[in-house]
mmCIF file of the N, C-alpha and C atoms, coordinates in Angstrom:
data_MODEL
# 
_entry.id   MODEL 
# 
loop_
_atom_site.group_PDB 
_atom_site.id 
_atom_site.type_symbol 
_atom_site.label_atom_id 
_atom_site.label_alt_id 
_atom_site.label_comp_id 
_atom_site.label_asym_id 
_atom_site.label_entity_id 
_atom_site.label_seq_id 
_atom_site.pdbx_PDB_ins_code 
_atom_site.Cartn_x 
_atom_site.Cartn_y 
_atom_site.Cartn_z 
_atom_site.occupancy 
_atom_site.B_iso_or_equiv 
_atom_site.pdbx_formal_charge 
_atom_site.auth_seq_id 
_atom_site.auth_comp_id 
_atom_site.auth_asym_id 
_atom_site.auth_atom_id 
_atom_site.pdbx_PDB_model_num 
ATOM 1   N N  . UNK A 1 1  ? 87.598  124.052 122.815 1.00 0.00 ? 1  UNK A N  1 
ATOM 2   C CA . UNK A 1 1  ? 88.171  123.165 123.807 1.00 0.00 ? 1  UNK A CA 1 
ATOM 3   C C  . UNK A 1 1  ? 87.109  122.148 124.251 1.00 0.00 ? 1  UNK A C  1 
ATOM 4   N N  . UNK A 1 2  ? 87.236  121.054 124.570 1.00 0.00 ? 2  UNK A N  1 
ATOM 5   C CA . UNK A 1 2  ? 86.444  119.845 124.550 1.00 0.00 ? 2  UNK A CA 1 
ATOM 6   C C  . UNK A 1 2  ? 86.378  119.864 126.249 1.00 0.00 ? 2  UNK A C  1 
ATOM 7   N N  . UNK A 1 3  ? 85.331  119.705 126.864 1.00 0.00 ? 3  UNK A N  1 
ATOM 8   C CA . UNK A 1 3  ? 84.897  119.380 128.212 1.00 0.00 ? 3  UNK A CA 1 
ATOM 9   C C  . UNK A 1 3  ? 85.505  118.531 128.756 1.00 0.00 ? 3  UNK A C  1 
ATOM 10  N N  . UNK A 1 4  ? 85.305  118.948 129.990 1.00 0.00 ? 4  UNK A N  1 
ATOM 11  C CA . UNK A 1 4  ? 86.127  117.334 130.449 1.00 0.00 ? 4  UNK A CA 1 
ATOM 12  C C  . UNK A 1 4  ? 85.512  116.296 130.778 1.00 0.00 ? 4  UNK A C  1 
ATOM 13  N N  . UNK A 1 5  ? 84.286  115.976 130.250 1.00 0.00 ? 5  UNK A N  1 
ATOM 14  C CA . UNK A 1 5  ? 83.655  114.862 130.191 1.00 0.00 ? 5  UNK A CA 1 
ATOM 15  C C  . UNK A 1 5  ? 84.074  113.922 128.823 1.00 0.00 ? 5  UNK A C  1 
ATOM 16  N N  . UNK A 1 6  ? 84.944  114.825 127.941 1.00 0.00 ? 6  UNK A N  1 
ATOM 17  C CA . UNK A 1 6  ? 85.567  114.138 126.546 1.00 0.00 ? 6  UNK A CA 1 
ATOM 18  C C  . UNK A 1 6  ? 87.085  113.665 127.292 1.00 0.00 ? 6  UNK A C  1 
ATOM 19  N N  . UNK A 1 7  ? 87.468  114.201 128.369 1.00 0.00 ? 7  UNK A N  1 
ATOM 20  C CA . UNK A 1 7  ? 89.035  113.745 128.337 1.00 0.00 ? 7  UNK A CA 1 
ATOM 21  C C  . UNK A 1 7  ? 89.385  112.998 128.859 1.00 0.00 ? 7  UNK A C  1 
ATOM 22  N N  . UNK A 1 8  ? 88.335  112.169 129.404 1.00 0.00 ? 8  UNK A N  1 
ATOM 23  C CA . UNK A 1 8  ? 89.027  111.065 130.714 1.00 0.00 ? 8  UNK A CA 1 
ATOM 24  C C  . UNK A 1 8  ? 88.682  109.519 129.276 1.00 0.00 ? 8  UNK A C  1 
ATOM 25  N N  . UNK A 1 9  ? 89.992  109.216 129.147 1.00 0.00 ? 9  UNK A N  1 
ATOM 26  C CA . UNK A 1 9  ? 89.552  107.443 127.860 1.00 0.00 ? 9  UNK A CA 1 
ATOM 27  C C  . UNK A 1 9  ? 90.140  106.585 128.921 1.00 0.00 ? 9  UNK A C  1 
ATOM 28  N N  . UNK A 1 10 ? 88.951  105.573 128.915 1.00 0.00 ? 10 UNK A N  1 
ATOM 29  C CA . UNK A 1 10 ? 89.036  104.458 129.778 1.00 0.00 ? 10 UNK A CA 1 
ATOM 30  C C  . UNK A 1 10 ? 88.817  103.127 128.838 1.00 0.00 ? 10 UNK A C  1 
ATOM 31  N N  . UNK A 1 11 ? 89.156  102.085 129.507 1.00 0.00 ? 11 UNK A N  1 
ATOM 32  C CA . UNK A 1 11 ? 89.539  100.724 128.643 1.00 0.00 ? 11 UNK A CA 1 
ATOM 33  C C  . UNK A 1 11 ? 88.892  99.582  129.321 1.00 0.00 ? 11 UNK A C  1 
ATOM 34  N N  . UNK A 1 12 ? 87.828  98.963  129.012 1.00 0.00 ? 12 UNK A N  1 
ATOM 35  C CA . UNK A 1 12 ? 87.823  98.009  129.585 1.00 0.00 ? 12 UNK A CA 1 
ATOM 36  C C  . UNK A 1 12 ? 88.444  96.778  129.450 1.00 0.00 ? 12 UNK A C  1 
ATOM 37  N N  . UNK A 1 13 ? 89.272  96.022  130.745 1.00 0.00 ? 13 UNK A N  1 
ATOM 38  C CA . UNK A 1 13 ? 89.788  94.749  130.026 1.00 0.00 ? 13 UNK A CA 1 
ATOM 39  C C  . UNK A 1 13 ? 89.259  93.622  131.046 1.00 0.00 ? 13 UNK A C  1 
ATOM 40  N N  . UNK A 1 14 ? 89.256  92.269  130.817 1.00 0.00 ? 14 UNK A N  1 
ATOM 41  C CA . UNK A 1 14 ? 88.506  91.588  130.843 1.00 0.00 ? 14 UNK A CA 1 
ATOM 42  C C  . UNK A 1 14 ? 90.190  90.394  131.182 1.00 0.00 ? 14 UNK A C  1 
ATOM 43  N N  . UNK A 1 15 ? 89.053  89.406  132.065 1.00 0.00 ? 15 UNK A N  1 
ATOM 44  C CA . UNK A 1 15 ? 89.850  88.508  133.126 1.00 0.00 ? 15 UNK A CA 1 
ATOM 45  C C  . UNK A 1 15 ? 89.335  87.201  132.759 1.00 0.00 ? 15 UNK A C  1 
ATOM 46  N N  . UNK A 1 16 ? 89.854  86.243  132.379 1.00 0.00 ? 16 UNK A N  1 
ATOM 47  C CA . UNK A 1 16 ? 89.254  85.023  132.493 1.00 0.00 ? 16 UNK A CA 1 
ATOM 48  C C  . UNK A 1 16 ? 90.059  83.627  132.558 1.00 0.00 ? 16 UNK A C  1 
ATOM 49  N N  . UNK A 1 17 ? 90.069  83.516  134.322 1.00 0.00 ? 17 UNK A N  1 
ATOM 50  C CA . UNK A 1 17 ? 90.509  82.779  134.853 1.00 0.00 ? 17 UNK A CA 1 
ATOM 51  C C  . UNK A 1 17 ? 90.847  81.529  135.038 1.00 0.00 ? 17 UNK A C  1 
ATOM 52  N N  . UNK A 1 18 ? 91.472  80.624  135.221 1.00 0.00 ? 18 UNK A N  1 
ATOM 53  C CA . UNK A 1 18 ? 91.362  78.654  135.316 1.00 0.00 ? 18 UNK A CA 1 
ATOM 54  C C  . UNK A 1 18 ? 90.796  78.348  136.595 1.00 0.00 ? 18 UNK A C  1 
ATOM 55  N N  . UNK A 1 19 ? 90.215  77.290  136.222 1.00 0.00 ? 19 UNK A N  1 
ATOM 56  C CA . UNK A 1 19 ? 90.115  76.735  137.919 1.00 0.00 ? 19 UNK A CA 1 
ATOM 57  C C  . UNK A 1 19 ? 91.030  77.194  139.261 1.00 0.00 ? 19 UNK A C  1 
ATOM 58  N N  . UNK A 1 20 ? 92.612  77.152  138.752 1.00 0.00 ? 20 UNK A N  1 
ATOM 59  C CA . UNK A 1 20 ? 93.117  77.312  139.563 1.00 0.00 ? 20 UNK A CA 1 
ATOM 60  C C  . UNK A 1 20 ? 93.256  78.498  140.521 1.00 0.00 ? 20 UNK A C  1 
ATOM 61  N N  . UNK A 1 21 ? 93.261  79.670  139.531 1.00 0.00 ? 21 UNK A N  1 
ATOM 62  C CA . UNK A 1 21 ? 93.215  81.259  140.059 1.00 0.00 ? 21 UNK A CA 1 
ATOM 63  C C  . UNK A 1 21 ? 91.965  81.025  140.339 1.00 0.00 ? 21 UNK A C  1 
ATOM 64  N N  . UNK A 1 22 ? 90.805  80.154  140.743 1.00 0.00 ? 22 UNK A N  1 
ATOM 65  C CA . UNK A 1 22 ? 89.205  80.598  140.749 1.00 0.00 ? 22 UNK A CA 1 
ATOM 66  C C  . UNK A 1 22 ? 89.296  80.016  142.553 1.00 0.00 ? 22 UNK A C  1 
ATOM 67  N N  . UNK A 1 23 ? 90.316  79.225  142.962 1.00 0.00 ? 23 UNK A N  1 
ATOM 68  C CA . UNK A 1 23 ? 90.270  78.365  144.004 1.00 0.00 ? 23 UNK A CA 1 
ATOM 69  C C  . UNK A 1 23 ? 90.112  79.403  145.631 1.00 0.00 ? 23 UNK A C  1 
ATOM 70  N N  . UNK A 1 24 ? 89.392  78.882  146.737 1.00 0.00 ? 24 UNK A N  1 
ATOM 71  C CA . UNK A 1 24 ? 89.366  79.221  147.865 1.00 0.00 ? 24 UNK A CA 1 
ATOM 72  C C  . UNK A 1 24 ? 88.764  81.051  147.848 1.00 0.00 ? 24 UNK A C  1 
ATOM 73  N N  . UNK A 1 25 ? 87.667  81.318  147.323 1.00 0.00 ? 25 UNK A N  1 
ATOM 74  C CA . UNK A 1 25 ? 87.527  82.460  146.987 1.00 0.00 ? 25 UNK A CA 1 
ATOM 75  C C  . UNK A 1 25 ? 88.035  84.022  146.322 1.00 0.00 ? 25 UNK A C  1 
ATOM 76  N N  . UNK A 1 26 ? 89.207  83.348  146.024 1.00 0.00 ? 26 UNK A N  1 
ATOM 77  C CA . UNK A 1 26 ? 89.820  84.706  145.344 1.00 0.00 ? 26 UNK A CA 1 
ATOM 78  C C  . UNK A 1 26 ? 89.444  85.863  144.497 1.00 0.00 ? 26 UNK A C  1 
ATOM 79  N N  . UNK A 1 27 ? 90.083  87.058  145.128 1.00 0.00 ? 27 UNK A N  1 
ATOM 80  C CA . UNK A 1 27 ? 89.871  88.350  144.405 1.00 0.00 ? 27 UNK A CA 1 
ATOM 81  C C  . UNK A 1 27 ? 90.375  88.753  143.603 1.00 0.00 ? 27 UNK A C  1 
ATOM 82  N N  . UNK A 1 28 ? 89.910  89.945  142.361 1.00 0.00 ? 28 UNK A N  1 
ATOM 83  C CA . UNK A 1 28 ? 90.669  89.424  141.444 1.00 0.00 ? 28 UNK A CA 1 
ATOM 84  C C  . UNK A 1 28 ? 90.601  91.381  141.288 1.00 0.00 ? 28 UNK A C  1 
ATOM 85  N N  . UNK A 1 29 ? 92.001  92.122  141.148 1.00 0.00 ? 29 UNK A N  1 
ATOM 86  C CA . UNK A 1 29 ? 92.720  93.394  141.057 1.00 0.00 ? 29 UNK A CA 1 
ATOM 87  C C  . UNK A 1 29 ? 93.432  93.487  139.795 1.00 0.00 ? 29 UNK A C  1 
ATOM 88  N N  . UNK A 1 30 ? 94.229  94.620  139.074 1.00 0.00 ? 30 UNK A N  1 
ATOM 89  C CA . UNK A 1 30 ? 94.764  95.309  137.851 1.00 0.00 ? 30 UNK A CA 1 
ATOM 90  C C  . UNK A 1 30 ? 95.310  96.067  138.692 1.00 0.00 ? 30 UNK A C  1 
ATOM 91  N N  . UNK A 1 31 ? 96.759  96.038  138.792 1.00 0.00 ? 31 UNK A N  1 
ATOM 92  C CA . UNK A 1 31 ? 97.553  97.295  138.939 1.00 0.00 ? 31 UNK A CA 1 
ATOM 93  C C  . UNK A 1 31 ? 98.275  97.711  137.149 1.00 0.00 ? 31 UNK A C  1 
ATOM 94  N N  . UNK A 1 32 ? 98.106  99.189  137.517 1.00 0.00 ? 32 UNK A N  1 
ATOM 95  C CA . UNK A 1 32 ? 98.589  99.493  136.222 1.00 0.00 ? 32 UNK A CA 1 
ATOM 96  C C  . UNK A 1 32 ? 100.016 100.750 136.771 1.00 0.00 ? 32 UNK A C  1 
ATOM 97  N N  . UNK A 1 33 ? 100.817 101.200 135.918 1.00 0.00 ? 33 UNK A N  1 
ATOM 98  C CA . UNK A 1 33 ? 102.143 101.839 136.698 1.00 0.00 ? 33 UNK A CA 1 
ATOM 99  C C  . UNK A 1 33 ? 102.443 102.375 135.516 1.00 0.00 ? 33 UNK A C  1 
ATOM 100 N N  . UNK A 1 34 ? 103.418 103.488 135.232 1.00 0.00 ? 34 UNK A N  1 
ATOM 101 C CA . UNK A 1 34 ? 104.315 103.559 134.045 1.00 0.00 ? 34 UNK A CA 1 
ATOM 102 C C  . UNK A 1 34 ? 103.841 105.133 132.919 1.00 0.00 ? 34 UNK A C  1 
ATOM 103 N N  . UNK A 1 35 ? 102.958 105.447 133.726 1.00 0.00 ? 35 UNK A N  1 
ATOM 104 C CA . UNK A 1 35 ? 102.503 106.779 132.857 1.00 0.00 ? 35 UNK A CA 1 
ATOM 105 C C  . UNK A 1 35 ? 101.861 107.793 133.613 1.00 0.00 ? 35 UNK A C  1 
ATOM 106 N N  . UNK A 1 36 ? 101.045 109.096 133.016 1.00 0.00 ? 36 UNK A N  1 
ATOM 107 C CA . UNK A 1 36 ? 101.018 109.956 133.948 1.00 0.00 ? 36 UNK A CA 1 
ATOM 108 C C  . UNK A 1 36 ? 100.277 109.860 134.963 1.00 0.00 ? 36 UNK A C  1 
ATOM 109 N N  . UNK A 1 37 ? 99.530  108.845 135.126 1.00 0.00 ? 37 UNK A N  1 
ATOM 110 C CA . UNK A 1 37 ? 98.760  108.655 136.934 1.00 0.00 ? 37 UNK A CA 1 
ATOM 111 C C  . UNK A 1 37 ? 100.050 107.444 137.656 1.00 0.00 ? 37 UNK A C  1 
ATOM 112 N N  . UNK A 1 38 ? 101.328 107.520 137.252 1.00 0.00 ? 38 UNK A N  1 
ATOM 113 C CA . UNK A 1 38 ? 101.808 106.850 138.672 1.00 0.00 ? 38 UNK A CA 1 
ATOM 114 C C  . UNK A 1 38 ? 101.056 105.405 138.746 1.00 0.00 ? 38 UNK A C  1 
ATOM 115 N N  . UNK A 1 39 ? 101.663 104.619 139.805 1.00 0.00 ? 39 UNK A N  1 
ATOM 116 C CA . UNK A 1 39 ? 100.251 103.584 140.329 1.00 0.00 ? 39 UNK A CA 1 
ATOM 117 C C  . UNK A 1 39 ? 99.364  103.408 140.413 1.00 0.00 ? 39 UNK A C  1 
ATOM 118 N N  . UNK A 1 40 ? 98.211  102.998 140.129 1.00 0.00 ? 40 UNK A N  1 
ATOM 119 C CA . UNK A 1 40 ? 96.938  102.807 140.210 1.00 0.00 ? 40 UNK A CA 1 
ATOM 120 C C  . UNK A 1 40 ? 96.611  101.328 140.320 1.00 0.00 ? 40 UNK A C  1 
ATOM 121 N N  . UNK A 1 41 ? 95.859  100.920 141.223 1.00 0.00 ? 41 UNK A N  1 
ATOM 122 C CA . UNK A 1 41 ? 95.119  99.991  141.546 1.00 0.00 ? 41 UNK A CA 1 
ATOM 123 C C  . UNK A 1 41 ? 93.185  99.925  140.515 1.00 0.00 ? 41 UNK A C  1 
ATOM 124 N N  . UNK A 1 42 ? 92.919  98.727  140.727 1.00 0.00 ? 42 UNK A N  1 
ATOM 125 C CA . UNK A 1 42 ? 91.284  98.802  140.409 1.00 0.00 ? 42 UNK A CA 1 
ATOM 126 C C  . UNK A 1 42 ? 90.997  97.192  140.702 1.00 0.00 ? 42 UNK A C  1 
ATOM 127 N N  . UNK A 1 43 ? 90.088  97.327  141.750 1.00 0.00 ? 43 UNK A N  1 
ATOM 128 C CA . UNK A 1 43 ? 89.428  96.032  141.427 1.00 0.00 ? 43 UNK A CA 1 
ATOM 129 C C  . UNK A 1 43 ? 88.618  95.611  140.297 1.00 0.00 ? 43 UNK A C  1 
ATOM 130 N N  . UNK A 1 44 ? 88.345  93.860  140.296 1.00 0.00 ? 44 UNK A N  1 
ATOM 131 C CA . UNK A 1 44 ? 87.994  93.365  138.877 1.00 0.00 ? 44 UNK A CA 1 
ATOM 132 C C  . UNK A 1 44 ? 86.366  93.053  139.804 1.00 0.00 ? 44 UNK A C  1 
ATOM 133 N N  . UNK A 1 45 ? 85.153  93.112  138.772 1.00 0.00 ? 45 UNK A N  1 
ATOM 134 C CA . UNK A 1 45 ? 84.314  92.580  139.539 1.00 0.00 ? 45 UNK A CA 1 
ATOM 135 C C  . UNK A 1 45 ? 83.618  91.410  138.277 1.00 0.00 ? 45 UNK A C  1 
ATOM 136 N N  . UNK A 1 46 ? 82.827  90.631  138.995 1.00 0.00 ? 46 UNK A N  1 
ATOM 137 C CA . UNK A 1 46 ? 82.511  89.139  138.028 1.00 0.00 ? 46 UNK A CA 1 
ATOM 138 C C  . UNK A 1 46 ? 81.430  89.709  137.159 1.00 0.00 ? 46 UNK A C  1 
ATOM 139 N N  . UNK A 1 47 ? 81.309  89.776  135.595 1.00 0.00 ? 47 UNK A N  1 
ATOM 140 C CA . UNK A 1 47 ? 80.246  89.527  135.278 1.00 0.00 ? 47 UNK A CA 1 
ATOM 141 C C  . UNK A 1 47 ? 79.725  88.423  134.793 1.00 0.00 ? 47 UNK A C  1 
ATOM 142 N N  . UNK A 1 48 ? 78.249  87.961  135.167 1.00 0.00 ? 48 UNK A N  1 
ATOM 143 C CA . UNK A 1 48 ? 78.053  86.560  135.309 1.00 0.00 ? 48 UNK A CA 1 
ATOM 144 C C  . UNK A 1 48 ? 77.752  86.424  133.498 1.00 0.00 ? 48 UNK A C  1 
ATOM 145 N N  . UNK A 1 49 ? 77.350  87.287  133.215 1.00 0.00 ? 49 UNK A N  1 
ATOM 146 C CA . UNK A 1 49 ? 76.548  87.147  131.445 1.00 0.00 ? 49 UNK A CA 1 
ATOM 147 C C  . UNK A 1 49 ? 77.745  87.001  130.727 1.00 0.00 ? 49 UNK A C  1 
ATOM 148 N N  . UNK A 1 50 ? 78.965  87.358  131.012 1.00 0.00 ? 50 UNK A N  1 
ATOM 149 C CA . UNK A 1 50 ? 79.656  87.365  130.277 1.00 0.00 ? 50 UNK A CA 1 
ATOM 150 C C  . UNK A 1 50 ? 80.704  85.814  130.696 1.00 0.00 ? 50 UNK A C  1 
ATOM 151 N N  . UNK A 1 51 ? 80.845  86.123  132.183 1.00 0.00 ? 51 UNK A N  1 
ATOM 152 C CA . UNK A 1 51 ? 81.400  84.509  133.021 1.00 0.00 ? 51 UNK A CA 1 
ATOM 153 C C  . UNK A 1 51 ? 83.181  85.314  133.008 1.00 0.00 ? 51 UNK A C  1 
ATOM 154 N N  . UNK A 1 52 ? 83.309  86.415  132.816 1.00 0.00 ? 52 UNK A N  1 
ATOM 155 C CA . UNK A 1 52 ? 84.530  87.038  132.717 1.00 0.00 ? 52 UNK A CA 1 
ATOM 156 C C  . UNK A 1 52 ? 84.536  87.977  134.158 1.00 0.00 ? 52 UNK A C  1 
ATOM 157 N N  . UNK A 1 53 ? 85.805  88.475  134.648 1.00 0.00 ? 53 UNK A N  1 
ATOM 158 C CA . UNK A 1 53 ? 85.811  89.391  135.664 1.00 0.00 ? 53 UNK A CA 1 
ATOM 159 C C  . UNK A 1 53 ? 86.336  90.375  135.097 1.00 0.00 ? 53 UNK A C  1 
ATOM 160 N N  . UNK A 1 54 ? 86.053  91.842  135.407 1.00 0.00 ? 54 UNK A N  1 
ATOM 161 C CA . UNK A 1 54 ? 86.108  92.767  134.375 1.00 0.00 ? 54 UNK A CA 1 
ATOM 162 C C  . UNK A 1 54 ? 86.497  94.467  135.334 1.00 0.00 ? 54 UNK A C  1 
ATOM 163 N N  . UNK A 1 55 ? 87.063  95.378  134.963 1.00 0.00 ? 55 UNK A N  1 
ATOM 164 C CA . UNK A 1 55 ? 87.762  96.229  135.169 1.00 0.00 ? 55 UNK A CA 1 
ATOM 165 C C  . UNK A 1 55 ? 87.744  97.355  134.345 1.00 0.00 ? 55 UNK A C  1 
ATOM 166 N N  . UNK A 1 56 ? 87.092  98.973  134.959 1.00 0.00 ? 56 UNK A N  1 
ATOM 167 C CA . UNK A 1 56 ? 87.686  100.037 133.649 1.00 0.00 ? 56 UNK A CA 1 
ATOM 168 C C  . UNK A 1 56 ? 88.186  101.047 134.110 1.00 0.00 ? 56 UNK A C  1 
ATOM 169 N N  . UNK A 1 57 ? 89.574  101.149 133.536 1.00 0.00 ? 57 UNK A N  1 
ATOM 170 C CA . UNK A 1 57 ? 90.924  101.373 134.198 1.00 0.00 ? 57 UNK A CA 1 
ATOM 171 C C  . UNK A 1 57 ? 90.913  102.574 133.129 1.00 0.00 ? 57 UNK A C  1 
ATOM 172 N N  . UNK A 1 58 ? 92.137  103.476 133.699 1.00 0.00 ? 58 UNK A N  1 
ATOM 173 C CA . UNK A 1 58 ? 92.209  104.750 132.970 1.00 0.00 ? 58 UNK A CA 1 
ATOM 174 C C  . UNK A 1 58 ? 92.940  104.823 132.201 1.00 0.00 ? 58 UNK A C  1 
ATOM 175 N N  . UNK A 1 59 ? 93.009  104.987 130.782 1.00 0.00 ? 59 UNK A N  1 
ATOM 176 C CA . UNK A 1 59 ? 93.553  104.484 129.785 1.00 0.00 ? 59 UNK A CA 1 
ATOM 177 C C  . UNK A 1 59 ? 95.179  105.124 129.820 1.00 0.00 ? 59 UNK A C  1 
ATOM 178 N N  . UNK A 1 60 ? 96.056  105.483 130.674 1.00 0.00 ? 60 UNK A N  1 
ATOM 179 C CA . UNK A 1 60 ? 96.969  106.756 130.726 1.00 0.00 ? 60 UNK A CA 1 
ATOM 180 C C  . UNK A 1 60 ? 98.523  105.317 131.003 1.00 0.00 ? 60 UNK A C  1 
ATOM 181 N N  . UNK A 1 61 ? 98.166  104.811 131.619 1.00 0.00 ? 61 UNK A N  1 
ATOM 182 C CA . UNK A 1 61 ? 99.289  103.691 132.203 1.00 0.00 ? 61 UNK A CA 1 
ATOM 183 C C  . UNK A 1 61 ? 99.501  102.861 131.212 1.00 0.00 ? 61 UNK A C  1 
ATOM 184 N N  . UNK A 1 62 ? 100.601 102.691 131.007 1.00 0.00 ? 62 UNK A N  1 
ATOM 185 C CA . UNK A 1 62 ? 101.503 101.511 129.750 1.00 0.00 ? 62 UNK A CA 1 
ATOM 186 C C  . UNK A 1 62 ? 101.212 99.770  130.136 1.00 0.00 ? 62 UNK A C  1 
ATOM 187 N N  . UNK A 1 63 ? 101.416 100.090 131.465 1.00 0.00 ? 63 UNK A N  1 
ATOM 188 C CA . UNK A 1 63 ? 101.766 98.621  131.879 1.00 0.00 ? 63 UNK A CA 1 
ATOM 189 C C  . UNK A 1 63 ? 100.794 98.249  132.517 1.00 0.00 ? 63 UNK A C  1 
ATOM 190 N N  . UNK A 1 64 ? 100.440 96.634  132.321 1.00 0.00 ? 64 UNK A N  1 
ATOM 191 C CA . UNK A 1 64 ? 99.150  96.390  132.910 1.00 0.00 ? 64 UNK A CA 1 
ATOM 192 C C  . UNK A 1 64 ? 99.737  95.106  133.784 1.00 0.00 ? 64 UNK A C  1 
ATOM 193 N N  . UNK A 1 65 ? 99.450  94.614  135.300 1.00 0.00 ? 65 UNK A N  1 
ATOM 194 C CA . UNK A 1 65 ? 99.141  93.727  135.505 1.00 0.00 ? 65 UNK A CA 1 
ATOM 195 C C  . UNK A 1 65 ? 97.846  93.121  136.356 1.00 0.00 ? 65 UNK A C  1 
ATOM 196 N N  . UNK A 1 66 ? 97.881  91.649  136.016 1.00 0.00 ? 66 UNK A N  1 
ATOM 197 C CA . UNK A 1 66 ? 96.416  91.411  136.780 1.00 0.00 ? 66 UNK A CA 1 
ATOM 198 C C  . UNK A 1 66 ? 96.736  90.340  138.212 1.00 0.00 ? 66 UNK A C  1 
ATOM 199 N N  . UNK A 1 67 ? 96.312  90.660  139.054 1.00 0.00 ? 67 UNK A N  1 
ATOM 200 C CA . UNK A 1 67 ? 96.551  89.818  140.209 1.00 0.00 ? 67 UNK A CA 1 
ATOM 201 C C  . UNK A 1 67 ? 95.407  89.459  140.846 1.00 0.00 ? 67 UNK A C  1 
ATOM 202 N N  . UNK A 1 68 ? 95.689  88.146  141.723 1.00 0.00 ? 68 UNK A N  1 
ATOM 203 C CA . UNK A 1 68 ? 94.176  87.399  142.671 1.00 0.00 ? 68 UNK A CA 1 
ATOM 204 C C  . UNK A 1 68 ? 95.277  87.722  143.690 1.00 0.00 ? 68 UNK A C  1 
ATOM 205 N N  . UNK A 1 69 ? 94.025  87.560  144.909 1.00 0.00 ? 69 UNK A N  1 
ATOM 206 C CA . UNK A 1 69 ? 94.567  87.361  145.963 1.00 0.00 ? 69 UNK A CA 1 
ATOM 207 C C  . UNK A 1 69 ? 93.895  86.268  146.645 1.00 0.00 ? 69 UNK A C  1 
ATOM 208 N N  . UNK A 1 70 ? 93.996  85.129  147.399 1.00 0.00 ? 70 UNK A N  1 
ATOM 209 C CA . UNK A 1 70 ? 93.733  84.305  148.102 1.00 0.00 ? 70 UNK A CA 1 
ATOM 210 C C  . UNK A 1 70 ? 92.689  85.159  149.090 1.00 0.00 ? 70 UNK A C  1 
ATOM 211 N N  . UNK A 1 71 ? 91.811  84.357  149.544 1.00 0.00 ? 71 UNK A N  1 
ATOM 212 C CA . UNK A 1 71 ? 90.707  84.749  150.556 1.00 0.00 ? 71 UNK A CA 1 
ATOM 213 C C  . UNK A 1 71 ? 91.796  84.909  152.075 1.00 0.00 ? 71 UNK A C  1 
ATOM 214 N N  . UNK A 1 72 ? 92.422  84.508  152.475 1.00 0.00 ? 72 UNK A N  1 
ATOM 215 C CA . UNK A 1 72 ? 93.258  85.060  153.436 1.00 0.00 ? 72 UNK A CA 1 
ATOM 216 C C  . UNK A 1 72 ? 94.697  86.176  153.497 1.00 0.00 ? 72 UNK A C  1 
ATOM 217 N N  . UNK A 1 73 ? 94.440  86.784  152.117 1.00 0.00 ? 73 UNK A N  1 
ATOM 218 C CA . UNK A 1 73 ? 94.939  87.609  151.654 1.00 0.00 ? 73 UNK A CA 1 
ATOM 219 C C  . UNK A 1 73 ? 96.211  87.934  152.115 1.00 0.00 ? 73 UNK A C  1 
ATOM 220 N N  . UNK A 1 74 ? 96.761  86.757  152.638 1.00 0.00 ? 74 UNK A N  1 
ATOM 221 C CA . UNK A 1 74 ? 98.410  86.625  152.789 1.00 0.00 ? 74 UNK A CA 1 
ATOM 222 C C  . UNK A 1 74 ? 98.992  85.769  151.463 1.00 0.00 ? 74 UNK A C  1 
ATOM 223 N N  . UNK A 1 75 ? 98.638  85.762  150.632 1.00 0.00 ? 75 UNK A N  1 
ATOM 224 C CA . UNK A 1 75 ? 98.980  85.848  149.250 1.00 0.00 ? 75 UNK A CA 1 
ATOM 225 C C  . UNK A 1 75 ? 98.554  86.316  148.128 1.00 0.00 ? 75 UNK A C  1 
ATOM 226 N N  . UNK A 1 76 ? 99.768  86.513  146.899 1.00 0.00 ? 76 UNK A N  1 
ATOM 227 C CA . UNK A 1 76 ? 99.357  87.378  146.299 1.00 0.00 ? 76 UNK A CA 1 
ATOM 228 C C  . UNK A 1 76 ? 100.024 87.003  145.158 1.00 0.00 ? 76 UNK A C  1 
ATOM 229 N N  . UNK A 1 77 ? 99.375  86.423  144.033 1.00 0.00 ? 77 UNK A N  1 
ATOM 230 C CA . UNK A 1 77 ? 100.101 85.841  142.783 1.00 0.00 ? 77 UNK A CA 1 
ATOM 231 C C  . UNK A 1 77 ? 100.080 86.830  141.500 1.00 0.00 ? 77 UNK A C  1 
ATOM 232 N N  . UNK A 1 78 ? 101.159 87.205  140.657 1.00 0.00 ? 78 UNK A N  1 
ATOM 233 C CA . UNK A 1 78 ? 101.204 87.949  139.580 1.00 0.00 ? 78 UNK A CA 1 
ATOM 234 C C  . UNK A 1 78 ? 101.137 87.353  138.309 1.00 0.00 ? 78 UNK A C  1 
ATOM 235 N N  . UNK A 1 79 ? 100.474 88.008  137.286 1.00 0.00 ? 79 UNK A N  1 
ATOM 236 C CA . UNK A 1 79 ? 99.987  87.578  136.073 1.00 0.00 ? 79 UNK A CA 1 
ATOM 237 C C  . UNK A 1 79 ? 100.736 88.600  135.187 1.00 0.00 ? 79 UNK A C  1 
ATOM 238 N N  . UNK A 1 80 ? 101.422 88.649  134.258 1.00 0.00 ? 80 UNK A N  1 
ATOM 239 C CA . UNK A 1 80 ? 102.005 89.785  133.537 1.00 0.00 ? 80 UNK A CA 1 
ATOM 240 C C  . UNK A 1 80 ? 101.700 89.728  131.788 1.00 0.00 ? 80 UNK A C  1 
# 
């Protein structure tokens, strides 16, 4: 039987934004839904070497989406 340091597969995926999603400081999240963890959230964080915003999410969820949120975080735009 394999440890459970073998059973957790994670994915990294990678964000790369337009000017427009880049505007007024926005944050940048992955909700994923649709398999055996239910909902899950993860924030994206910037890497500069790469110039991408980046995320490693648990490989178990089907469905991926990526969302910003505006710096006054009364909005909230979807990417599918």
């Amino acid at each position: 039987m394999l440890s459970d340091s073998f059973s957790k597969i994670e994915t990294i995926v990678m964000l790369i934004p337009n000017a427009n999603w880049k505007q007024d400081n926005a944050r940048f999240a992955v909700y994923t839904f649709g398999g055996a963890l239910g909902e899950k959230w993860y924030d994206m964080t910037y890497d500069e070497s790469l110039g991408v915003y980046i995320a490693v999410i648990d490989n178990v969820n089907p469905n991926i989406i990526f969302l910003f949120f505006l710096s006054n975080f009364r909005r909230c735009f979807l990417h599918v």
